[in-house]
DOLUM-448128 format. One record per residue (C-alpha): residue number from 0; x, y, z. Coordinates in steps of 0.02 Angstrom, whole numbers, plus 32768, in hexadecimal, padded with zeros to 4 digits. Layout:
BEGIN
TIGU   num     xx     yy     zz
TIGU   NUM      X      Y      Z
...
***
This chain:
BEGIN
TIGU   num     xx     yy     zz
TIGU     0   90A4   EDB0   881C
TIGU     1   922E   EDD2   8871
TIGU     2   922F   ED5A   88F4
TIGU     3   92A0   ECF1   893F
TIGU     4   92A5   EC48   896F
TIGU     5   924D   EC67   8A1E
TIGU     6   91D0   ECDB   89DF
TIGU     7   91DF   ED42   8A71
TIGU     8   9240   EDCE   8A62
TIGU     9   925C   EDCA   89A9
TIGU    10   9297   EE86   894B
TIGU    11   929D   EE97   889B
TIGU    12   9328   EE62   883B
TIGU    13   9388   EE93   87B3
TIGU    14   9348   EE0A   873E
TIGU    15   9294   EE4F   876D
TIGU    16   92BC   EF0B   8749
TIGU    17   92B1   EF79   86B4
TIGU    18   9352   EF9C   866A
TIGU    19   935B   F020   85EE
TIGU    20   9415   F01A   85B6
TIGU    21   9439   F0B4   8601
TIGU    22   94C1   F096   8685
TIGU    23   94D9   F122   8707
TIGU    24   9403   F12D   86E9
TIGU    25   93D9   F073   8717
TIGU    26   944A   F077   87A0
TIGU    27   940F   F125   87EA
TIGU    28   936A   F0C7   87DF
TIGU    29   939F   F031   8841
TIGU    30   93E4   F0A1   88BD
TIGU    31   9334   F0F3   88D5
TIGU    32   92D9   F048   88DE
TIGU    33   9355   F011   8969
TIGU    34   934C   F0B2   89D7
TIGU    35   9277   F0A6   89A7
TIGU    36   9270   EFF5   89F0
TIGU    37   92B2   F027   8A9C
TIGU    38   9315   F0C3   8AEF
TIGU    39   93CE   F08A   8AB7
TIGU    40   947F   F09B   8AE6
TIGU    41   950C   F09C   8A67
TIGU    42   9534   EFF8   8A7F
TIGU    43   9463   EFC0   8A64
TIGU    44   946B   F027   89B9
TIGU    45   94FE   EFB9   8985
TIGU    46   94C4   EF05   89C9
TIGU    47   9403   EF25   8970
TIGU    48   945B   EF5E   88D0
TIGU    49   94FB   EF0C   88B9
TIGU    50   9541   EFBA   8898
TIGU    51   9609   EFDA   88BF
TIGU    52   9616   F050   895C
TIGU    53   964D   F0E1   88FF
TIGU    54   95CB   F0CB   888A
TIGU    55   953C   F0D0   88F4
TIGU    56   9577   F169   8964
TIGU    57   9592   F1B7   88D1
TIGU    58   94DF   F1A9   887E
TIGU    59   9497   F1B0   8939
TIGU    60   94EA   F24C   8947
TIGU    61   94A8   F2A5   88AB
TIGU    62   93FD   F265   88B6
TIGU    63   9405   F2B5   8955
TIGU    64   9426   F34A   8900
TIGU    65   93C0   F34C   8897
TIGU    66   932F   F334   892B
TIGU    67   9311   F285   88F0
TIGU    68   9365   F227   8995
TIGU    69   935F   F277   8A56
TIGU    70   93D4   F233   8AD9
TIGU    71   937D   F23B   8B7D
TIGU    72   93A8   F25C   8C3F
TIGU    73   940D   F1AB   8C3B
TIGU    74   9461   F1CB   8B87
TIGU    75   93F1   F153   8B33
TIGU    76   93C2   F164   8A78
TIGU    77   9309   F18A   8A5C
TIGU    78   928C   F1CD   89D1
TIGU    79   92A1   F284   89C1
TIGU    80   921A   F308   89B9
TIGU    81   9231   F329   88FA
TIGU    82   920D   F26F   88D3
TIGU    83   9172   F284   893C
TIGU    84   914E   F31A   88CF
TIGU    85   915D   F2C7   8841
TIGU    86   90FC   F235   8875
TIGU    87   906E   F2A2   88A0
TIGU    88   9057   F309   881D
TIGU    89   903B   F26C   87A7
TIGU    90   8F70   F238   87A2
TIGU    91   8F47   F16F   8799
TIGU    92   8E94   F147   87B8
TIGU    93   8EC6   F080   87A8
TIGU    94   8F35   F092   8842
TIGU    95   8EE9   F10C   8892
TIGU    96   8E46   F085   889C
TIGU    97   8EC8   EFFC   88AF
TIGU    98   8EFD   F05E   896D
TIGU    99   8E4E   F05F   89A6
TIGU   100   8E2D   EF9F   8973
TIGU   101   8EBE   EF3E   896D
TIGU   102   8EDC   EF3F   8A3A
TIGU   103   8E33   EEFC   8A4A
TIGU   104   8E43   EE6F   89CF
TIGU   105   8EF9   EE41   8A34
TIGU   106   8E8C   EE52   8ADE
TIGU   107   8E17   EDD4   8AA6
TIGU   108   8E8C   ED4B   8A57
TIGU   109   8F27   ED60   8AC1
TIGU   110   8F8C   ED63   8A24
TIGU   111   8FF3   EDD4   89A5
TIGU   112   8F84   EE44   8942
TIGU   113   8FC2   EE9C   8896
TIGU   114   8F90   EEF7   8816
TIGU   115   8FD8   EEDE   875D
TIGU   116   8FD5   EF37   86BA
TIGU   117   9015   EF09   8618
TIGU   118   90AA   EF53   85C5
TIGU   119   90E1   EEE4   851C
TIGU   120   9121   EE61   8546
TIGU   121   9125   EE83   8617
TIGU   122   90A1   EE91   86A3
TIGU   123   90D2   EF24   8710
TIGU   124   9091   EF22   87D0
TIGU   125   903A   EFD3   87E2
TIGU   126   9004   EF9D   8883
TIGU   127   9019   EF18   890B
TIGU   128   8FD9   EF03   89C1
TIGU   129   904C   EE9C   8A4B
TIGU   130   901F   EE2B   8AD5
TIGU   131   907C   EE6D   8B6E
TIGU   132   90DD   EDCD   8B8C
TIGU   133   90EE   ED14   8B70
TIGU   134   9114   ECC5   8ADC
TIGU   135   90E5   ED1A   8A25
TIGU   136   9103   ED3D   8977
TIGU   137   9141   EDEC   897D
TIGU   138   9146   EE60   88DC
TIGU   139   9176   EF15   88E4
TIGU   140   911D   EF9E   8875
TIGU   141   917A   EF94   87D6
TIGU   142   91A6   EEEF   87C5
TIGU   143   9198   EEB2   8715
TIGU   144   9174   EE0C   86EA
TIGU   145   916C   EDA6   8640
TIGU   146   90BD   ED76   85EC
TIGU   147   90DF   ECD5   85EF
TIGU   148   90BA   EC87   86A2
TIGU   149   9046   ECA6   8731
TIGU   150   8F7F   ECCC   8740
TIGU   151   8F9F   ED81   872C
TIGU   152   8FEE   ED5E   8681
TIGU   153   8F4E   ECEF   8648
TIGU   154   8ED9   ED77   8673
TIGU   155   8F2D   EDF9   861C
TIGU   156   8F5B   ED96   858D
TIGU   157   8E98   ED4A   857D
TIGU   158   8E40   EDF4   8543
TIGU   159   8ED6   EE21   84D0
TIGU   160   8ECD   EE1B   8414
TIGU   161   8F69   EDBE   83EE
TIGU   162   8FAE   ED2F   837E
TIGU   163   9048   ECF5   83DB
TIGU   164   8FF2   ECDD   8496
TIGU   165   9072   EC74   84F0
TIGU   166   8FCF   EC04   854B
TIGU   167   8F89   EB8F   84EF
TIGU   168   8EBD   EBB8   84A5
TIGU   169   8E66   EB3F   84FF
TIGU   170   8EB5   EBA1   85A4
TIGU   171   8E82   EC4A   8575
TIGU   172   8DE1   EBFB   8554
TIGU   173   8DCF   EBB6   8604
TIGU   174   8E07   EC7C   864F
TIGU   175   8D85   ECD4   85FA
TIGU   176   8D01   EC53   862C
TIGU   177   8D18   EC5B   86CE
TIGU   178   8D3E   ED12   86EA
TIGU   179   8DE5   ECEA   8731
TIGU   180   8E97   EC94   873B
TIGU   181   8EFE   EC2C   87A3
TIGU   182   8FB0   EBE6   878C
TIGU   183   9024   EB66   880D
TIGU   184   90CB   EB5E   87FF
TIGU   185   90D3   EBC2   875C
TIGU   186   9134   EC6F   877A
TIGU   187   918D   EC3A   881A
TIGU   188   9199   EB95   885C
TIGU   189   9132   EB78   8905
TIGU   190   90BC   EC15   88D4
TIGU   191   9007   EC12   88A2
TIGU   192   8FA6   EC9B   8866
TIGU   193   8F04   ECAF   8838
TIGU   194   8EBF   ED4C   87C3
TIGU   195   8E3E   EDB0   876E
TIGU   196   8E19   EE30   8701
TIGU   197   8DF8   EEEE   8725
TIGU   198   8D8C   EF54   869C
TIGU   199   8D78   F000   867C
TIGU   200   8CE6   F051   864E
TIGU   201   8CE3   F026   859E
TIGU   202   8CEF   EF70   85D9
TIGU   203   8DA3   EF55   859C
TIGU   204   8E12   EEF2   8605
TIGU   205   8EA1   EF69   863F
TIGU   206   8EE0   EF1E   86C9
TIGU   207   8F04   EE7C   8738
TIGU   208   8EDB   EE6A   87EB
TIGU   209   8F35   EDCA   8844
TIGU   210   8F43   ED62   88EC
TIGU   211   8FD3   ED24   88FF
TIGU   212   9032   ECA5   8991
TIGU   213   9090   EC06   89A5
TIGU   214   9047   EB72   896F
TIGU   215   903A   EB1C   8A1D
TIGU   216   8F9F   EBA4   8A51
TIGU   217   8F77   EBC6   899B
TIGU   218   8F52   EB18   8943
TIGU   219   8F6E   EAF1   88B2
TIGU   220   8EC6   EB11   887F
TIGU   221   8EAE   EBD5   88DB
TIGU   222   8E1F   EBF4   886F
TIGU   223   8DB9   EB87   88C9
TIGU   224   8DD6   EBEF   8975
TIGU   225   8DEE   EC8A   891F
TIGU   226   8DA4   ECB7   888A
TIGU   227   8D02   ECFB   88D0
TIGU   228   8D5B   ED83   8953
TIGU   229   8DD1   EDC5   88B2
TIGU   230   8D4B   EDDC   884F
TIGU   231   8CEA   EE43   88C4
TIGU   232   8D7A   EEB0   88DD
TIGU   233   8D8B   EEB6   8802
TIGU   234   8CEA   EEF7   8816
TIGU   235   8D09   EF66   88A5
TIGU   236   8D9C   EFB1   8838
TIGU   237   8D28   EFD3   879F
TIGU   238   8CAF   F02C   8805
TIGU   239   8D33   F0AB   884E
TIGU   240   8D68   F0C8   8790
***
């Protein structure tokens, strides 16, 4: 568990996404992301990246090219087929689980549902499930966030061999007990989260699976409402790898 300051509508921003130093490749990028959120005109790909006019037709254009971006019957930005392609010739048994049980867990709890994997120093969302509407704490697949706030963090950080963990002992302590995480306030102010861990078959913690919401439904204890549902659907995730 990008958001802003309503938690409704939130996208991911820039300070959120991966930047690899590579100019004309981290903006192309962007430029997918923003047409991938929602069918968009020129003037969409520019507001959601900050990109100069020019700049964004121009990568728009050869992604298009390149079968990467479609413009429909309206002239509207989209995925293209070769990006679908691509993103189905690629095998992840973590997500692929993740499809079939994060909806559920969303259905029962009303809340954001994600799924998180370590990367260094980052949590990456593999996998994330929306409420349709109302107020919520929105992250987009591919959002990367620091190891050093949030339930999600805790969890992944509790079953890792490491001598600079940026919570405290005595916390880590507490997340293994229990079986889970929760956080208040921590990554984003007004957000709660509550998480656990997901195991693979060799019993190694490999990923995170979180609820996450504003703190007015939440609490500022969501384990105590919580805890019990997410862990069923850890399980639920183990069993399908």
């Amino acid at each position: 568990m990008g958001q802003n300051s309503s938690l409704a509508d939130a996208t991911e921003s820039p300070a959120h996404a991966p930047v690899s130093g590579i100019g004309v490749l981290d903006k192309s990028v962007a430029v997918l992301r923003a047409a991938a959120e929602e069918p968009a005109s020129l003037a969409d790909l520019c507001a959601r990246t900050g990109l100069p006019r020019a700049t964004a037709h121009r990568l728009a254009v050869g992604l298009e090219l390149h079968g990467l971006l479609a413009r429909d019957g309206d002239g509207l930005w989209r995925p293209g087929t070769a990006l679908r392609e691509l993103a189905a010739s690629t095998t992840d048994t973590l997500v692929d689980a993740a499809v079939m049980v994060l909806p559920r867990l969303r259905e029962i709890t009303g809340e954001s549902v994600q799924l998180y994997r370590r990367e260094g120093d980052h949590r990456v969302c593999v996998a994330a499930a929306e409420p349709p509407s109302g107020l919520r704490d929105t992250v987009p697949v591919g959002t990367r966030l620091p190891m050093t706030a949030g339930s999600g963090a805790k969890v992944l950080t509790a079953w890792t061999d490491t001598t600079e963990a940026p919570f405290s002992d005595r916390t880590l302590a507490e997340v293994r007990k229990r079986g889970w995480a929760q956080s208040a306030g921590e990554r984003e102010a007004g957000v709660a989260s509550v998480s656990a861990p997901v195991r693979d078959a060799r019993g190694e913690v490999i990923a995170a699976i979180s609820v996450s919401g504003p703190i007015d439904r939440m609490g500022r204890r969501p384990g105590a409402r919580w805890a019990a549902d997410l862990l069923q659907a850890a399980e639920a995730l183990q069993r399908r790898l």
